[in-house]
C-alpha positions as semicolon CSV with decimal commas, in nm:
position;residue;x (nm);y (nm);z (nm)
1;X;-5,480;14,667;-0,343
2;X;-5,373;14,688;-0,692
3;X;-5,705;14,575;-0,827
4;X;-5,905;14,850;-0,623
5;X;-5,658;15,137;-0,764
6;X;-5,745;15,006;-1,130
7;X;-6,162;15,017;-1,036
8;X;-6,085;15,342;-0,889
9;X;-5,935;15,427;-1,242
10;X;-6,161;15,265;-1,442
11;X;-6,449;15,433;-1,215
12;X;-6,296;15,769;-1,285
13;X;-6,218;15,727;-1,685
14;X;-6,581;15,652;-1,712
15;X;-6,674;15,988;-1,553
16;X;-6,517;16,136;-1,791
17;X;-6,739;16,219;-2,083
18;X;-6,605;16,572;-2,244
19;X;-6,291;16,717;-2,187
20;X;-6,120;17,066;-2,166
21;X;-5,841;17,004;-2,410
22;X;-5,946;17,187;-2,734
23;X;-6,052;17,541;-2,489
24;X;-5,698;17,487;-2,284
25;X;-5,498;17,453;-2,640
26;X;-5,657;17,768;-2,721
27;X;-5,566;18,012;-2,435
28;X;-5,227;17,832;-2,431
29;X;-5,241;17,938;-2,823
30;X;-5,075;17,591;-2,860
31;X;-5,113;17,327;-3,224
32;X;-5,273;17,015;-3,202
33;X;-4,976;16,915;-3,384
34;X;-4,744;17,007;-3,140
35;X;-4,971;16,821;-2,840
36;X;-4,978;16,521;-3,075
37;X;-4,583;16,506;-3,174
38;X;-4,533;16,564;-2,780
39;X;-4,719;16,289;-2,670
40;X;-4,565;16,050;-2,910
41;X;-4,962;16,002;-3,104
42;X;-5,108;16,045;-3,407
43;X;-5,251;16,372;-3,514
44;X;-5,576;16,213;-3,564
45;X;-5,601;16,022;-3,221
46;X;-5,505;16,425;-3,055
47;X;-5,818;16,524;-3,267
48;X;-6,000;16,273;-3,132
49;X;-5,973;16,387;-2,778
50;X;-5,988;16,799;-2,892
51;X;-6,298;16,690;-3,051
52;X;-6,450;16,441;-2,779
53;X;-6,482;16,163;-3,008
54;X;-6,295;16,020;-2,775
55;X;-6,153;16,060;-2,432
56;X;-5,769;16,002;-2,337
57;X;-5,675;15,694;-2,062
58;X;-5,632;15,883;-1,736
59;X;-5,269;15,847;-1,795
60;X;-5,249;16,039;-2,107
61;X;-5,468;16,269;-1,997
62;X;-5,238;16,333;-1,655
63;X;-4,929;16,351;-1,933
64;X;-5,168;16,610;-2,150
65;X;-5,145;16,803;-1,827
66;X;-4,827;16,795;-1,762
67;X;-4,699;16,869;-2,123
68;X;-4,926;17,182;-2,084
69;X;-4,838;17,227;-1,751
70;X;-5,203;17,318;-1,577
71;X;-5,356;17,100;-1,350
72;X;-5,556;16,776;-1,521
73;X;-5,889;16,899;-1,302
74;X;-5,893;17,203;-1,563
75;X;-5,903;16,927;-1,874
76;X;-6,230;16,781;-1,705
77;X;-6,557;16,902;-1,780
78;X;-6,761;16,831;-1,455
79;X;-7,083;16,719;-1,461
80;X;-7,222;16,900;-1,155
């Protein structure tokens, strides 16, 4: 069971080619500095995701979420 729910992550983290994070941080009027010194990362890792260099483990991304409190479908670009 446990090794399905890790595909099933895996499956979904590789979905996941742009995120929302830099256009939510805006409205929300909020720092990249303050998202990185919340989430316990660097300032340049939080710049990595704004700037979709690179894209947050579905964990962080679900603690992005909550730290900004809106729901992690609205930091996913979808592709349809």
């Amino acid at each position: 069971m446990i090794e399905l729910k890790n595909c099933g992550i895996l499956f979904i983290q590789n979905l996941i080619k742009m995120n929302r994070i830099k256009e939510v941080l805006e409205e929300k009027g909020i720092k990249q500095t303050w998202l990185a010194d919340k989430l316990g990362k660097s300032f340049n890792t939080v710049n990595s995701y704004v700037q979709n260099r690179q894209q947050p483990r579905l964990e962080v991304l679900n603690e992005i979420a909550d730290i900004l409190d809106v729901d992690i479908k609205s930091l996913i670009i979808s592709n349809k």
